[in-house]
N, C-alpha and C positions, 0 to 999 in steps of 0.2 A: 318582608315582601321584596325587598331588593337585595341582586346577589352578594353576596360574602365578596368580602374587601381582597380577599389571598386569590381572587381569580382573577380582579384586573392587576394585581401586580406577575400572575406567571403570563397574563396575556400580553403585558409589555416587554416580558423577558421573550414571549414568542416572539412576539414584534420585530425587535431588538436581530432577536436571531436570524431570522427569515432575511432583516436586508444586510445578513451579517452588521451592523452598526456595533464595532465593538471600543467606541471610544465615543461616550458620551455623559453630555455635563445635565446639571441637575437643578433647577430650581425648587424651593419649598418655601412655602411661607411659613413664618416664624411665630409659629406656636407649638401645643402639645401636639397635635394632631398632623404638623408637619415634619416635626421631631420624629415618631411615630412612624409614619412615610418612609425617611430616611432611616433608620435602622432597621427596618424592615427591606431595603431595598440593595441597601451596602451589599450583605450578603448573598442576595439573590443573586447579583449581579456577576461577582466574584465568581461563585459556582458555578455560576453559567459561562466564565469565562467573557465576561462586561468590564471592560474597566472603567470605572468613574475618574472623568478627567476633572469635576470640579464640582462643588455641592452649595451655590450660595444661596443665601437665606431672604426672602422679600418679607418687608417688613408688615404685620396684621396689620389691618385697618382702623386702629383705635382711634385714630385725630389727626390735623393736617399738620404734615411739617414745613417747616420754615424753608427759604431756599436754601440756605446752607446744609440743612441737614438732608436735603436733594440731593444738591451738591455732592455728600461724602458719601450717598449711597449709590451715584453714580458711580464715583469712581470707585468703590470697591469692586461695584458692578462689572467695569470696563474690561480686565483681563479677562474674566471668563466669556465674556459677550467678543471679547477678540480673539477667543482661541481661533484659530482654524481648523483644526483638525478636527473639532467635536462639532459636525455638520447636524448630528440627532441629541435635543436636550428635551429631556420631560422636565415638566412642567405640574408639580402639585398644590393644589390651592384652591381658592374661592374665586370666584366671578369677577370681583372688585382686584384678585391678586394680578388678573391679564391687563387692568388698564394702570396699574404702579406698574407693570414691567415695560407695560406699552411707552409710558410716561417716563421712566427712565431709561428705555432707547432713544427715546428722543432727545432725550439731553445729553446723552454721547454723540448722539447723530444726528444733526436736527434735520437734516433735509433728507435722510435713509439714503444716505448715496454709496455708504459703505457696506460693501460687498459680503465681509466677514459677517456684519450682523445681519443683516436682509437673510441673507442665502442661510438660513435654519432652516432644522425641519423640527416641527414643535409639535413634540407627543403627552399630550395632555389628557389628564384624568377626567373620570364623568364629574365629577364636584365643579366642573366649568361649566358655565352656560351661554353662548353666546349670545342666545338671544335678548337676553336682560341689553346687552350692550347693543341694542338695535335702534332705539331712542336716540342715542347720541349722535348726532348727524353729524358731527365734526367729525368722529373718530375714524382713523385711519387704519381700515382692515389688512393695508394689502401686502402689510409687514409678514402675516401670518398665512400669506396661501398657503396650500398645500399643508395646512393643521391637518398631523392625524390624532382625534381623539377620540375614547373610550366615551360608551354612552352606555344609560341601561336598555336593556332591551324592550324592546315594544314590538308591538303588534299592530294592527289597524282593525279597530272590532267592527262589528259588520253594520252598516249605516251612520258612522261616524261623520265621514264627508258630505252625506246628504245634510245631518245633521247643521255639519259647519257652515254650509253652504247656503242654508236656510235662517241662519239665525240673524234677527234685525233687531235694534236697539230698542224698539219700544215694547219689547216681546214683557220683559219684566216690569212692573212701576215700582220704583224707591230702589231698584238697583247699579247702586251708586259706581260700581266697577266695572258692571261695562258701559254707562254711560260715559265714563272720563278715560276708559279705554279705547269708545271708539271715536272718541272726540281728538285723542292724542295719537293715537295712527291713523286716521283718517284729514289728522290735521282740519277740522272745521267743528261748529256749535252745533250743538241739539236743542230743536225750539224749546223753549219751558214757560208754560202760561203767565208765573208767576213769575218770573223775572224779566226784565228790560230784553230787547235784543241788541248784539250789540253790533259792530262793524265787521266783524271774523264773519269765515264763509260758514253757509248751514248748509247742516250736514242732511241729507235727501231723505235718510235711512234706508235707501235702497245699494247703500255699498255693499260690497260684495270683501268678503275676509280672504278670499284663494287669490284676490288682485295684489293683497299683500306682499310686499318682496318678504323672503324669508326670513333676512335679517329682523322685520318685527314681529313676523307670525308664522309659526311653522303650523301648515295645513293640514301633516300628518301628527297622528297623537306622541308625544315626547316618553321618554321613557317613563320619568317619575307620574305622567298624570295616567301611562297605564300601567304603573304599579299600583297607583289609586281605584283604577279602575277594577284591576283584579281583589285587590282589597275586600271592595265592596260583596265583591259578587262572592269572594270568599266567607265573608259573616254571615250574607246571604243563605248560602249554603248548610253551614252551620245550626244556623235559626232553625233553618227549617228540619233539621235533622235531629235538632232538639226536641221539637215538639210532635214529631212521626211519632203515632202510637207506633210503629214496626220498628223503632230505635231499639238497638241493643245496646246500649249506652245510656241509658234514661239514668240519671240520677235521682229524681223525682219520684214519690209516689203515685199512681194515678190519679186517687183523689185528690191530691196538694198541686195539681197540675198548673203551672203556671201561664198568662199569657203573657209573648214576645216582650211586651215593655216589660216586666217584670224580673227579668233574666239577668244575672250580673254576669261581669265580664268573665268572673273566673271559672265560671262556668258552661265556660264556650270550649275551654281549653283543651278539654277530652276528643272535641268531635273536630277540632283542626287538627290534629295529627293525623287522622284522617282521610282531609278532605282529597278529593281528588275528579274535577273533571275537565270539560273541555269547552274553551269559551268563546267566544261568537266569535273570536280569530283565528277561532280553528286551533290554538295553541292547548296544551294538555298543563292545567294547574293542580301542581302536589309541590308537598313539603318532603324532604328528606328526614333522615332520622336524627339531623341538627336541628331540628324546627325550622329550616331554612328554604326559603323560595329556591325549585330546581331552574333556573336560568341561567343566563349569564349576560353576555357584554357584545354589542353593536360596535364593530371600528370603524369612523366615520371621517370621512376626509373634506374638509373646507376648500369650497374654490369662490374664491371671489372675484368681483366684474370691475369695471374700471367707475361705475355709479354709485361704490362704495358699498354694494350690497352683496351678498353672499349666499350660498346655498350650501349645506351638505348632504352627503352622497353615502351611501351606507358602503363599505367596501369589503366586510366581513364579517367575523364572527369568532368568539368568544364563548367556549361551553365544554371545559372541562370535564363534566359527567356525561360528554357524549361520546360514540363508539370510540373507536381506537383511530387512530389519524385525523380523526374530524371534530378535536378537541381546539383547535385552532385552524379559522381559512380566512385566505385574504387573496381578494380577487387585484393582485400587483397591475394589471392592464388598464384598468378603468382612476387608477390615480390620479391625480392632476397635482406635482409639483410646480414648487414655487419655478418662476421661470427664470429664475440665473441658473438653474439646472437644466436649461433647456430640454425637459421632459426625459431626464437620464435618470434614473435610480440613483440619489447621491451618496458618497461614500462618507462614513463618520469612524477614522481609521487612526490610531496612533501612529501605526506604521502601514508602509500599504503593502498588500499581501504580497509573500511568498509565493514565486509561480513554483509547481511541479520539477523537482531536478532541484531544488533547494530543503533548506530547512530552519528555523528561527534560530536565532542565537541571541540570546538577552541581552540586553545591554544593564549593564554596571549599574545602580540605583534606581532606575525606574521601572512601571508596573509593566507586568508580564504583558500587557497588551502592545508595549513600545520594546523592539527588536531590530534587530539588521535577519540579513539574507543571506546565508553561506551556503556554498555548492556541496551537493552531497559529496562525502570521502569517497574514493576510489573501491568500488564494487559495491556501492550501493545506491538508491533508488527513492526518489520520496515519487508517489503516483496521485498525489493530490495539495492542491495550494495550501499554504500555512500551516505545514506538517512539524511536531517539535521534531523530529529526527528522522534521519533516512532508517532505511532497511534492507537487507539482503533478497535476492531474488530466491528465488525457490532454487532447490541441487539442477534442476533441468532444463536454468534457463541462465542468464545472463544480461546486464545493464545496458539498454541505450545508448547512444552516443549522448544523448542531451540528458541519462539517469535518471528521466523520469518512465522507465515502463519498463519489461523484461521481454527478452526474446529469444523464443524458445534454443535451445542446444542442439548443433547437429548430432548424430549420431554416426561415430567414424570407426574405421580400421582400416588397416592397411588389404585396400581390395588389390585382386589381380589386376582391375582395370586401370586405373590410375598410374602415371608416370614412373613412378617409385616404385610401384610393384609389379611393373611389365619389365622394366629395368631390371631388378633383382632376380624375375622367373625367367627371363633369355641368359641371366649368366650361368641358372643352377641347371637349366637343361642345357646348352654350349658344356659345361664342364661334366656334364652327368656323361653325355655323349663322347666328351673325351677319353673320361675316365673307361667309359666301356670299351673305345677301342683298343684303349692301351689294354684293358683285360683280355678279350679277343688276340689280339699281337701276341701278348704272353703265350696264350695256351695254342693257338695254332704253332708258333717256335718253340712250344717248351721242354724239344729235346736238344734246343741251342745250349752250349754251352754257358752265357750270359746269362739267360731264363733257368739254367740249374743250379747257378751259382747262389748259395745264401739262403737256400730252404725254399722250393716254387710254394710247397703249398701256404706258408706264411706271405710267400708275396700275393698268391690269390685270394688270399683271404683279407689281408689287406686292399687291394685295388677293389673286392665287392665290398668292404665297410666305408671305405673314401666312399664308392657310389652311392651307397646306404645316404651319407653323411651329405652328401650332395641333393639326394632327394628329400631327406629331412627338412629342408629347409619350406618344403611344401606345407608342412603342416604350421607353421607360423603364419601363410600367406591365405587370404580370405577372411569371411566373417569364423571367429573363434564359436565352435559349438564343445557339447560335453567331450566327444571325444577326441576330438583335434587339444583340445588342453588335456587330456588325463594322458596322452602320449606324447605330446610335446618337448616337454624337458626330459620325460624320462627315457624317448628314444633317443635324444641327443646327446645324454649324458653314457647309453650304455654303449650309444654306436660309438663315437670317439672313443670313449674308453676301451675298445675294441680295438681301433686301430693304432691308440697310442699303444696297448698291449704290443703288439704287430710289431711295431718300429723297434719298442723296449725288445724283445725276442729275436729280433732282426740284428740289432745294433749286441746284443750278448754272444748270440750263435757268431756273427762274425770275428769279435775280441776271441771267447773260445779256440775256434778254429784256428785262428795265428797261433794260440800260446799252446794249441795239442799238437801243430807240427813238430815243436820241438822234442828231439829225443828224450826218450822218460819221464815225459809229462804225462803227471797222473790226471790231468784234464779229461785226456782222450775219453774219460768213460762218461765224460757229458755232454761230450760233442753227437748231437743225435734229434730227430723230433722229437722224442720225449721233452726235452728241455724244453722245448720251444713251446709246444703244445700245453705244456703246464704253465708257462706264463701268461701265456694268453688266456687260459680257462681263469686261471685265478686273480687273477687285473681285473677280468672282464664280470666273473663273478661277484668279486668287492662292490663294485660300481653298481651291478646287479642288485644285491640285498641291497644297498642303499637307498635305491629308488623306487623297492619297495616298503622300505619303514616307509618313505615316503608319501607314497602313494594308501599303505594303510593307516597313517595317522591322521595327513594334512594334506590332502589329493589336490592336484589345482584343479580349480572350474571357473567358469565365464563368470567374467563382471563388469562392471559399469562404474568406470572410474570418471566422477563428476566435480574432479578438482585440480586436475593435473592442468589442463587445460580451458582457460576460464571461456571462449566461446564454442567448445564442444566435450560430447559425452565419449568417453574413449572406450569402445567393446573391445575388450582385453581377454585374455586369461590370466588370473591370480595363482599366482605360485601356491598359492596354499600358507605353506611354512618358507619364510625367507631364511629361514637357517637352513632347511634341508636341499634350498638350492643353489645357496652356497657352497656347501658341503661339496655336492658332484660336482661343482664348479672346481672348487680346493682339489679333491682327487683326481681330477681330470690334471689339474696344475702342477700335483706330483707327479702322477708320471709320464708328462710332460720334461720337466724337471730330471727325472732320473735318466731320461731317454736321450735328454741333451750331455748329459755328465757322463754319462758311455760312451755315447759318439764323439763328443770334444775327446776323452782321453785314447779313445781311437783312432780319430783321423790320419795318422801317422805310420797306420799299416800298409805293408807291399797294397799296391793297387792290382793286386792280380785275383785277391780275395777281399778286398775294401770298399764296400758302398759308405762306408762309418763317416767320411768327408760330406757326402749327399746327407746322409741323415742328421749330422750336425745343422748342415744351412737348414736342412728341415723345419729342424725341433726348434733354431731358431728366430725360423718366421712366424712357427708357428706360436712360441710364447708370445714375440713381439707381439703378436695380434693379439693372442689374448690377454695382457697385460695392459696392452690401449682400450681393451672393450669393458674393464672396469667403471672406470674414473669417463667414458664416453657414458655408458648406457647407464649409469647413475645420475648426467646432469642432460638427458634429453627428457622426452616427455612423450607421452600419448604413442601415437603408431610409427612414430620415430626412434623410440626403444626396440619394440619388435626390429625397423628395418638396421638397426645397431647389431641386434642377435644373429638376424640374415649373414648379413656381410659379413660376419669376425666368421660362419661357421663358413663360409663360401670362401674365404681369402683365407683360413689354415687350410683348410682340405686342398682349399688349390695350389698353396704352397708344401706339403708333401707330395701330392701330386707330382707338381712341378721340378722338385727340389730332389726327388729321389726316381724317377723314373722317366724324366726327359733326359736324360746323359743315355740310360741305356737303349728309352727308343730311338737316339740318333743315332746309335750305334747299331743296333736290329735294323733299323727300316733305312736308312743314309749310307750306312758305314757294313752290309751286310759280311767283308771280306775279315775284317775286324774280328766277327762272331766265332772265331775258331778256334778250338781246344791248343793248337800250335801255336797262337797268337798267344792267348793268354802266358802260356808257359814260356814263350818267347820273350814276354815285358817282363814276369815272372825274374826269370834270369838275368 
């Protein structure tokens, strides 16, 4: 009829966890059944992440001991009753085990002036009864305010209080218990014919039982007497469903029908499995398929008054077979701790928690409930107290200053608007502009002598790939979509390769032309567009097929690079294959490379047919830059990479630009008297 033992020990583990108390000590009295307790409890406690800070043992009540052997049970007593840290100790035991422990506080502390033992909070089992100890008018309650303990559950059946309320002492004659009941909480006699009367006060029989302070009489019915209660009304039930001719369970014959007294017990046993209804407290009584009362456990909390007396307070509940959530409630508001707590929730901690932006780190021999507090590592994040270890934030966001939370990642590229890329797009349009004009200059003079020098249509074809090269640099600048990346490298690798072609053809036809003036040089039959023109197709082709294996193997396309940069998300384009953009990278560098080893061994031709001096400085500023944009655009990061790509295409373009065809626009557009076929032939000679 009373609930199963394994519910108030998960309802202590709720307990327990609800005021997080994870460092608490243990009393048992010392027998089997405290034994029992304790090995049932280690474990739960462990799992649940409890640590047991101490387990002592109060001795059964079999006989008085001497004072020394007080004496030695104090002081075994004394360290744990001094822990500090273990603020929550349960308490398992009998009635009589609260006033040895009462009795052995006080012999550590006689006058309770210390702090460490008062200040508990004392979680005791329903096998305690306070009220037994109400009688004792000496005993000193007010060690134990704020007891929270497990009770069985009760009810209040319906006319009970009228009941109580009405009952007088002479209601029974010859009953002997509550005569000396009410003689002993009422403190006064009850007349009796036959005997003397004596000097004690008489008692009216008109007291009333609800005047009772609690401490000797609890008004509402106690758990165990409405486990009794239901008892009854349970055999009740039984009975009579025994003897319903409409029983389907009849064991009996008709004729052999027995009456009620005649019935043994063991054959009740079929119709309580059973039984099931609902009792004048409105509560629903059935057994489970353990043969077990479906109930549970009242959590009750003790508050006591400065007149020694006491009341408790129901504050929850205990009921494991109920819905989901509501297998444990505890109304935390209406508590009333001891008052060295000044009404705070107290903490029962080995260690005290871990804020958020940390994480536990054990310490060396002792139990996992006792740690220190270490700051999460660098890029990570604990987002709740007393966490064993941080963790990463998600790819799309990033660690708090304090690493307790993540915040989300901008999302960047290198836009038009922004400093950096209004910078970059006024030098590529300034040099685009340039370059047109100088194209423009060419062809309106380019039956000047200077402008026919060295093959014009190589040099127009050059000045539109420089501008090409110029405007390229657009499609790197803005938010990166599909086809801004599937043309991106591969126009930058064909247009350059184009105009290195250009310089390569330029810097040949010039060597050429020196070595076919000389008499009987078999040259002369290469000196011609032809040559020229086939180097430029076949350079520019190379470069060509390349960027199409390219683009048919390993295409780049947009992506979201969420590591380069740990507080933003960088919208990139992906090369695809980092080998095939190296590659155009490498051929662009050979002929580069080849164009500069021309022109160096050229420079030293008459100046009358020699730009080879100009395309040397060309070819190299133009490596220079590209031999810096390696070892740069490998150690920047995010949309500082692109603005590394920008600038290396913007500062070679502008130094072939610069390097090959500023000398001869100062000399077109400055120096117009210079531009004459006499002149030439004149430094010529």
């Amino acid at each position: 009829m009373v609930p199963n033992e394994a519910y108030q020990y998960m309802g202590i583990i709720c307990l327990l966890q609800h005021f997080r108390w994870m460092w608490v000590g243990l009393f048992v009295i010392d027998n089997e059944s405290g034994e029992h307790f304790l090995q049932a409890m280690e474990p739960l406690l462990s799992q649940n992440g409890i640590c047991l800070a101490f387990a002592a043992r109060i001795p059964k009540q079999g006989r008085l001991l001497a004072i020394h052997e007080l004496n030695f049970l104090a002081s075994n007593l004394y360290l744990p009753l001094m822990d500090r840290k273990a603020k929550a100790c349960i308490i398992y035991g009998e009635t009589l085990t609260i006033m040895w422990l009462s009795t052995l506080m006080t012999l550590v502390d006689p006058e309770h002036k210390e702090p460490t033992i008062i200040g508990k909070v004392w979680v005791m089992t329903a096998q305690i009864d306070f009220t037994l100890m109400g009688f004792i008018l000496s005993w000193d309650f007010q060690i134990f305010q704020g007891t929270i303990s497990f009770a069985v559950h009760s009810g209040q059946p319906l006319g009970f209080q009228v009941y109580l309320q009405s009952i007088r002492p002479y209601w029974i004659k010859g009953d002997g218990f509550l005569k000396d009941f009410w003689e002993q909480a009422f403190d006064c006699s009850l007349l009796n014919p036959s005997m003397p009367t004596t000097g004690d006060k008489i008692c009216t029989g008109e007291e009333r039982l609800e005047n009772l302070p609690e401490s000797v009489f609890e008004i509402h019915m106690t758990g165990h007497s409405y486990s009794v209660y239901n008892a009854v009304y349970v055999i009740a039930h039984a009975l009579h469903e025994i003897i319903s001719p409409r029983s389907q369970h009849r064991t009996m014959e008709r004729e052999k029908r027995q009456e009620p007294q005649n019935i043994q017990a063991w054959q009740l046993h079929p119709f309580l499995r059973g039984i099931s209804f609902n009792n004048s407290a409105g509560e629903s009584i059935l057994f489970n398929d353990k043969r077990e009362m479906v109930t549970g456990f009242d959590i009750m909390n003790m508050v006591t008054f400065p007149n020694n007396s006491f009341r408790r307070v129901k504050v929850g509940r205990v009921e494991l077979n109920a819905l989901e959530g509501k297998e444990f409630i505890i109304h935390e508001d209406i508590i009333e701790w001891h008052r060295s707590f000044n009404q705070v929730v107290p903490l029962s901690l080995c260690s005290y928690s871990c804020q958020a932006g940390y994480q536990k780190k054990k310490k060396e021999g002792e139990q996992f409930c006792c740690y220190d507090c270490a700051p999460c590592p660098e890029g990570k994040i604990s987002n709740q107290a007393d966490m064993d270890g941080c963790f990463k934030c998600q790819e799309d966001a990033y660690p708090n200053r304090n690493q307790d939370g993540c915040i989300p990642k901008l999302i960047t590229f290198l836009s038009y608007e922004e400093p950096l890329g209004i910078s970059l797009t006024s030098v590529a349009v300034w040099f685009s502009l340039i370059t047109a004009s100088v194209l423009g200059t060419f062809i309106k003079l380019r039956d000047t002598p200077i402008v026919k020098a060295n093959n014009r249509d190589l040099t127009y074809m050059l000045l539109v790939s420089l501008l090409l090269c110029f405007l390229s640099s657009f499609l790197f600048l803005g938010q990166p979509g599909k086809v801004t990346c599937y043309l991106q490298q591969p126009a930058f690798g064909i247009i350059f390769s184009v105009s290195l072609s250009c310089v390569l053809a330029k810097t040949i036809t010039v060597l050429l032309a020196f070595i076919a003036t000389k008499p009987g040089s078999p040259m002369r039959k290469w000196v011609g567009k032809r040559l020229s023109n086939s180097i430029v197709l076949s350079c520019s082709l190379t470069q060509a097929g390349i960027c199409l294996v390219w683009l048919g193997t390993s295409a780049p396309f947009p992506d979201l690079d969420m590591h380069s940069v740990s507080k933003e998300i960088i919208l990139q384009c992906n090369s695809g294959s980092v080998i095939m953009f190296y590659l155009v990278l490498g051929y662009m560098g050979l002929l580069s490379i080849i164009s500069f080893t021309v022109a160096f061994f050229a420079r030293k031709l008459p100046d009358s047919f020699n730009e080879a001096k100009f395309i040397t400085f060309s070819m190299l500023v133009f490596c220079s830059v590209w031999l810096s944009f390696v070892p740069t655009y490998l150690s920047t990061k995010g949309k500082y990479m692109v603005a590394v790509e920008i600038f290396s295409i913007l500062a070679s373009s502008a130094g072939l630009v610069g390097c090959i065809f500023f000398p001869k626009c100062y000399l077109i557009v400055l120096r117009p008297e210079l531009n004459r076929k006499e002149q030439l032939m004149r430094r010529k000679s």
